[in-house]
N, C-alpha and C positions, 0 to 999 in steps of 0.2 A: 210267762204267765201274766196276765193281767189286771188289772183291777175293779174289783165288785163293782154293776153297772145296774142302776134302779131306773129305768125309762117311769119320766112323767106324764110324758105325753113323746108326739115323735121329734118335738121339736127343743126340745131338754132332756140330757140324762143327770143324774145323780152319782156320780164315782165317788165309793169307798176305799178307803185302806184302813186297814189295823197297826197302829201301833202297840208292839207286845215290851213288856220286860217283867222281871225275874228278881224275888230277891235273892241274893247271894250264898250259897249254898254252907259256907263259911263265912263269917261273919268278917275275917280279915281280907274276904276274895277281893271284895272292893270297899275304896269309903264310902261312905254315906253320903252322894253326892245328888242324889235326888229323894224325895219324900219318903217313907218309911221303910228307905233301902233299900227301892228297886231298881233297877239300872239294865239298859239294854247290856252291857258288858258282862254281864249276868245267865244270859240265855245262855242254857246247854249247846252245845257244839251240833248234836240233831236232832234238834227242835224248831218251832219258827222262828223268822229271824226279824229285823228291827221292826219292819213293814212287814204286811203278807196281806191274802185276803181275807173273809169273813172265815173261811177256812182251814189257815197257817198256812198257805201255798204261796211260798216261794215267789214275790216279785222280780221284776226283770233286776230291777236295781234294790237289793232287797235293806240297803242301810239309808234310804230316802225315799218322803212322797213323790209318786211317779208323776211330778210333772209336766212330761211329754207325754202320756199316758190317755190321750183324748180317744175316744169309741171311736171304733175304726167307720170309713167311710169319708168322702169330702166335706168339708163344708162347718168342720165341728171345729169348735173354739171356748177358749176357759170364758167363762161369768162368773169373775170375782176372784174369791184368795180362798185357800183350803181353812176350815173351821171343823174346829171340834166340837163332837156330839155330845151335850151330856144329857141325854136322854137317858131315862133307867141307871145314872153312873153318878160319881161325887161330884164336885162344882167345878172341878180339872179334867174331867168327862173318862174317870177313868173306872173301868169295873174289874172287879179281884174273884178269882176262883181258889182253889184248892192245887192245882194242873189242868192244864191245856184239856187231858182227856182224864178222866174220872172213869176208871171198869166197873164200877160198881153202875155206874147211870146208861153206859157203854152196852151192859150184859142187859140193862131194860128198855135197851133202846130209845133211850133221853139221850139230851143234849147236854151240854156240863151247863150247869146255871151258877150265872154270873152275878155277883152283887155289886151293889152302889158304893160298901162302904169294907173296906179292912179290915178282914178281923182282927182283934185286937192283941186275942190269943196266940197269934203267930201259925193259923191252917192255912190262910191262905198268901203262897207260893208267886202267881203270876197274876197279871193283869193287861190290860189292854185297853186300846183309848181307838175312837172310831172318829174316823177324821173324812168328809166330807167338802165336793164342791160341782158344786153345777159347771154343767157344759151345754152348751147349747149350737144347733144348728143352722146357721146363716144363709147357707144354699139352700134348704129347705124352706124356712122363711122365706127367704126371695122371690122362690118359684110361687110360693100358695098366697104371696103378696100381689105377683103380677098376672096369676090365672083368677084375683075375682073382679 
């Protein structure tokens, strides 16, 4: 499987991954070892797993960003370091649901919707952090460099 691909033009893509966790289903299952108890260690057994795409599907290497993971084709090469989104999410760019799939939005044909901030009350269950990083095209460039 591989990882969500936003063409900007032909000469840049944009590759996403999801980082997901979970808080702990008992409170003793883990410690408190990241922000308001959620922890990859946490995910159900099948569920998504550390990484996935925008869709929980399964990366090649699903406990790390896919590094190696450049759009297929020659010529492609990373631009820069992988950064987190926090677009729509908290200031650690992470967004919280209720669950992965919600039946209730499921059965209306919505998407689960994701908030910026934790509930406080303790409904929302899982989150997820959207981590980005440009790739760009070097053989391409080269050719559309030396055909003008």
């Amino acid at each position: 499987m591989c990882a969500w691909r936003v063409s900007i033009d032909p000469l840049t893509e944009t590759v996403e991954v999801f980082e997901n966790q979970r808080r702990p289903v008992l409170e003793s299952q883990h410690e408190s070892a990241s922000s308001q108890g959620f922890h990859s260690s946490s995910l159900l057994l099948l569920e998504r797993k550390n990484f996935s795409d925008r869709n929980g599907k399964q990366l090649e290497n699903p406990s790390e960003r896919p590094d190696a993971m450049l759009p297929e084709g020659e010529g492609w090469q990373w631009d820069g370091e992988w950064a987190v989104d926090t677009t729509d999410a908290d200031s650690e760019g992470w967004q919280y649901a209720s669950n992965w799939i919600d039946p209730r939005q499921l059965i209306r044909g919505e998407d689960v919707k994701w908030y910026d901030a934790c509930d406080k009350e303790g409904s929302t269950w899982v989150r997820r952090r959207r981590w980005v990083r440009q790739a760009v095209n070097s053989r391409t460039m080269s050719a559309q460099a030396t055909s003008v």
